[in-house]
C-alpha beads as a LAMMPS data file, in Angstrom:
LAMMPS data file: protein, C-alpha beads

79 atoms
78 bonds

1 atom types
1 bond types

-500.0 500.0 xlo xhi
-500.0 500.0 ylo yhi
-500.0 500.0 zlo zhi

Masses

1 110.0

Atoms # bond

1 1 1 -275.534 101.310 -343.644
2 1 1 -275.308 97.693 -345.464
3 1 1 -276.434 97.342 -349.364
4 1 1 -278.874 95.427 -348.122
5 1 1 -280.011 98.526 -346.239
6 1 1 -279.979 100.391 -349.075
7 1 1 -281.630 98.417 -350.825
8 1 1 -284.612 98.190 -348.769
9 1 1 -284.378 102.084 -347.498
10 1 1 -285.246 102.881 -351.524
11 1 1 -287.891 99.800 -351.785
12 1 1 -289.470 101.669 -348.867
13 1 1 -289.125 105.061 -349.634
14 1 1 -290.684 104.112 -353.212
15 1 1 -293.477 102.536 -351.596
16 1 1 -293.993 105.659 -349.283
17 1 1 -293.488 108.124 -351.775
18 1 1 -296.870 106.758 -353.711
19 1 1 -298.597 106.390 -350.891
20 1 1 -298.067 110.032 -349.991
21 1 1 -299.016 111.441 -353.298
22 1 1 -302.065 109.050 -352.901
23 1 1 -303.223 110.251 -349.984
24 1 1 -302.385 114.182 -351.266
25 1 1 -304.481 113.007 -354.406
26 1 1 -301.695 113.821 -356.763
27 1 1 -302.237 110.455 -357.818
28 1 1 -305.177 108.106 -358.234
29 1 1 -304.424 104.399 -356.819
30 1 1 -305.744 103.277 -360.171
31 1 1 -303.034 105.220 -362.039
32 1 1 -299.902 103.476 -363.725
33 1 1 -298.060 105.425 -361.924
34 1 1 -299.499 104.499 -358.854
35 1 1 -299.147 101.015 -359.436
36 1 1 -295.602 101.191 -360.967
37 1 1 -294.145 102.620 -357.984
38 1 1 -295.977 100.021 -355.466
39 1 1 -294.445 97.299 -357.801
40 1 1 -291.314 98.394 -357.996
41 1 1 -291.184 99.540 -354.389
42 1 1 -292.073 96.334 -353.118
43 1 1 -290.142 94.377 -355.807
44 1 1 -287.279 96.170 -353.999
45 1 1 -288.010 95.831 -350.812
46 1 1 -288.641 92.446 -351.117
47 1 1 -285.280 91.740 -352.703
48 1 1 -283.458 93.409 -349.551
49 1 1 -285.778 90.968 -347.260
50 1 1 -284.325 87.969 -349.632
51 1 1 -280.722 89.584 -348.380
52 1 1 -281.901 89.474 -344.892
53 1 1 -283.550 86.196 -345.463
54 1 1 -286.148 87.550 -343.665
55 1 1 -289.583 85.219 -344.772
56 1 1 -292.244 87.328 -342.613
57 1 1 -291.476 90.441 -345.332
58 1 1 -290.659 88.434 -347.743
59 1 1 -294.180 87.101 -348.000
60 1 1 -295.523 90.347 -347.560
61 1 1 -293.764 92.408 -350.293
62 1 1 -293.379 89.362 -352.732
63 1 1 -297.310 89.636 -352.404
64 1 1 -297.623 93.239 -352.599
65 1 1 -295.427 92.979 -356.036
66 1 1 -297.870 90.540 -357.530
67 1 1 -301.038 92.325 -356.756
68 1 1 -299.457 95.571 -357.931
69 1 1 -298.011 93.552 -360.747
70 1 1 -301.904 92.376 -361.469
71 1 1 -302.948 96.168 -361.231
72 1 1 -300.987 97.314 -363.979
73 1 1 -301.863 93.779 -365.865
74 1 1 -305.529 95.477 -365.378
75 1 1 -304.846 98.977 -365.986
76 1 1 -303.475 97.935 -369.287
77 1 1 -305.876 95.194 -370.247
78 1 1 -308.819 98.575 -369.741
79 1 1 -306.851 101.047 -372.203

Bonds

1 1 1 2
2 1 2 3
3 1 3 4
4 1 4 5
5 1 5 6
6 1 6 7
7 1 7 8
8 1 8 9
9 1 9 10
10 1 10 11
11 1 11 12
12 1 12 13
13 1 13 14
14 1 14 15
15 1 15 16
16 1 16 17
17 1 17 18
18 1 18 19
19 1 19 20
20 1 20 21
21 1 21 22
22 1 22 23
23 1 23 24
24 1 24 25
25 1 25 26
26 1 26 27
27 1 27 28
28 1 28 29
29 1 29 30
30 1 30 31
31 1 31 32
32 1 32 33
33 1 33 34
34 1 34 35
35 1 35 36
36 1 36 37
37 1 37 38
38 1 38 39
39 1 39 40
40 1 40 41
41 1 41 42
42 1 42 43
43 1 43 44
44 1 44 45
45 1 45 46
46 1 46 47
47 1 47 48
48 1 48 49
49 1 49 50
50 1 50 51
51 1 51 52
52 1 52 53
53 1 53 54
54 1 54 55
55 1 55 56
56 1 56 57
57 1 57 58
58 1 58 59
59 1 59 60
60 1 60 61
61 1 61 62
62 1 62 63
63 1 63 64
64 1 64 65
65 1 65 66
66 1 66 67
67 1 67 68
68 1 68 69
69 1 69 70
70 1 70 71
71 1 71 72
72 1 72 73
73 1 73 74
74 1 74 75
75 1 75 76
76 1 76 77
77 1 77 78
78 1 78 79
């Protein structure tokens, strides 16, 4: 396994991980937590698609950081 598939096996599993407690409603997709771990997750994963200079995913996460990014602008603009 490469860094660069490191890298992008924790992006991933981050991304995963909320999704999972999500769908077990441990967490609410509004929560900061929620929408820490989908920035961060994807902020990761995109850097490991930069590495790969892979453009299809890096579109995709790069875009799933800023929404989640957005999200916790919101969530923090409400409290």
């Amino acid at each position: 396994m490469t860094q660069t598939d490191l890298v992008g096996f924790i992006g991933v599993t981050i991304l995963l991980v909320a999704f999972f407690l999500n769908l077990t409603n441990k967490i609410k997709k509004d929560s900061a937590t929620y929408l820490t771990m989908n920035f961060i997750g994807a902020g990761t994963a995109c850097f490991a698609s930069i590495l790969m200079n892979y453009l299809p995913f890096i579109i995709l996460e790069g875009c799933w950081a800023i929404v989640s990014a957005f999200g916790i602008f919101i969530y923090f603009k409400h409290k």
